[in-house]
C-alpha positions, 0 to 999 in steps of 0.5 A: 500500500506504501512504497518509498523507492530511494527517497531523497531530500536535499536542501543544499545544506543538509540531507534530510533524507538519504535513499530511503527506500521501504514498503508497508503492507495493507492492515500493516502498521509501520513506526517511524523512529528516529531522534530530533533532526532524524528525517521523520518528518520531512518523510511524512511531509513529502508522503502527504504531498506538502514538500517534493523530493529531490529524488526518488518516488511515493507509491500509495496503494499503486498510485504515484503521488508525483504523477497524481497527487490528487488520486493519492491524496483522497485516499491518505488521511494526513495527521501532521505534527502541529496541525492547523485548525480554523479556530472561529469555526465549530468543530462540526464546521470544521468537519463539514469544511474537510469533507467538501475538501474530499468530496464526502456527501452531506448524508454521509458526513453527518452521520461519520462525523456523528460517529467518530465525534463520540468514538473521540469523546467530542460529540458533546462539542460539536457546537462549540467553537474550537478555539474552547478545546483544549489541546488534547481535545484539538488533537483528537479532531484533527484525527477525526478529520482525517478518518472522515472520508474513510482513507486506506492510507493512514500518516501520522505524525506524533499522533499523542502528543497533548493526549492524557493517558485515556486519550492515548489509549482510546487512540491506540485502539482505534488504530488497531482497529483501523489495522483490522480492518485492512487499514495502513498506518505509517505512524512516526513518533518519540513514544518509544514504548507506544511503538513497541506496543503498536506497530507491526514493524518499525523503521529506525532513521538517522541522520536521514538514513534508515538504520534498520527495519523489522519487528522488535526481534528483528532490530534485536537481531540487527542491534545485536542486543539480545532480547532487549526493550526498544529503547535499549535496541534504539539507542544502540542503533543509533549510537553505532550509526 
C-alpha cells in the first residue's frame, strides 16, 4: 500500500533524507523512529504531498503521488505534527469544511462525523467553537478529520502528543482497529514504548538514513542486543550509526 523507492531530500545544506527506500503492507502498521533532526518528518511531509523530493518516488496503494497527487491524496488521511485548525469555526464546521475538501456527501458526513465525534469523546462539542478545546481535545479532531472520508492510507505524525493517558489509549485502539480492518498506518513518533506496543514493524532513521527495519526481534537481531526493550535496541542503533 506504501512504497518509498530511494527517497531523497536535499536542501543544499543538509540531507534530510538519504535513499530511503521501504514498503508497508495493507492492515500493516509501520513506526517511524528516529531522534530530533532524524528525517521523520520531512518523510511524512513529502508522503502527504506538502514538500517534493529531490529524488526518488511515493507509491500509495499503486498510485504515484508525483504523477497524481490528487488520486493519492483522497485516499491518505494526513495527521501532521502541529496541525492547523480554523479556530472561529465549530468543530462540526470544521468537519463539514474537510469533507467538501474530499468530496464526502452531506448524508454521509453527518452521520461519520456523528460517529467518530463520540468514538473521540467530542460529540458533546460539536457546537462549540474550537478555539474552547483544549489541546488534547484539538488533537483528537484533527484525527477525526482525517478518518472522515474513510482513507486506506493512514500518516501520522506524533499522533499523542497533548493526549492524557485515556486519550492515548482510546487512540491506540482505534488504530488497531483501523489495522483490522485492512487499514495502513505509517505512524512516526518519540513514544518509544507506544511503538513497541503498536506497530507491526518499525523503521529506525538517522541522520536521514534508515538504520534498520523489522519487528522488535528483528532490530534485536540487527542491534545485536539480545532480547532487549526498544529503547535499549534504539539507542544502540543509533549510537553505532
Amino acid at each position: 500500500m506504501i512504497e518509498l523507492k530511494n527517497l531523497t531530500k536535499d536542501y543544499g545544506t543538509t540531507l534530510a533524507v538519504n535513499r530511503l527506500s521501504l514498503d508497508v503492507a495493507a492492515g500493516e502498521i509501520y513506526g517511524f523512529i528516529g531522534p530530533n533532526g532524524a528525517g521523520k518528518t520531512t518523510t511524512i511531509r513529502m508522503m502527504g504531498g506538502i514538500i517534493e523530493p529531490t529524488a526518488g518516488s511515493i507509491t500509495i496503494a499503486g498510485i504515484d503521488l508525483r504523477k497524481d497527487p490528487v488520486a493519492a491524496k483522497k485516499i491518505i488521511g494526513f495527521v501532521p505534527d502541529r496541525p492547523f485548525l480554523y479556530e472561529k469555526l465549530t468543530g462540526m464546521e470544521f468537519l463539514k469544511f474537510i469533507a467538501d475538501l474530499y468530496s464526502v456527501e452531506a448524508p454521509y458526513l453527518f452521520r461519520r462525523s456523528e460517529e467518530l465525534l463520540k468514538q473521540f469523546a467530542l460529540w458533546e462539542w460539536a457546537d462549540e467553537i474550537i478555539e474552547a478545546y483544549s489541546h488534547g481535545m484539538k488533537q483528537r479532531l484533527i484525527i477525526v478529520a482525517a478518518l472522515l472520508h474513510d482513507p486506506k492510507v493512514m500518516i501520522i505524525d506524533e499522533p499523542m502528543v497533548g493526549l492524557d493517558p485515556e486519550a492515548v489509549s482510546m487512540v491506540k485502539d482505534i488504530l488497531k482497529g483501523l489495522a483490522a480492518q485492512n487499514v495502513t498506518i505509517f505512524v512516526s513518533t518519540h513514544t518509544l514504548s507506544l511503538a513497541e506496543d503498536l506497530c507491526d514493524r518499525i523503521g529506525v532513521i538517522h541522520k536521514g538514513t534508515l538504520l534498520a527495519q523489522g519487528s522488535v526481534s528483528d532490530l534485536n537481531l540487527a542491534a545485536k542486543t539480545g532480547e532487549a526493550r526498544l529503547e535499549e535496541v534504539f539507542l544502540t542503533l543509533v549510537r553505532e550509526a
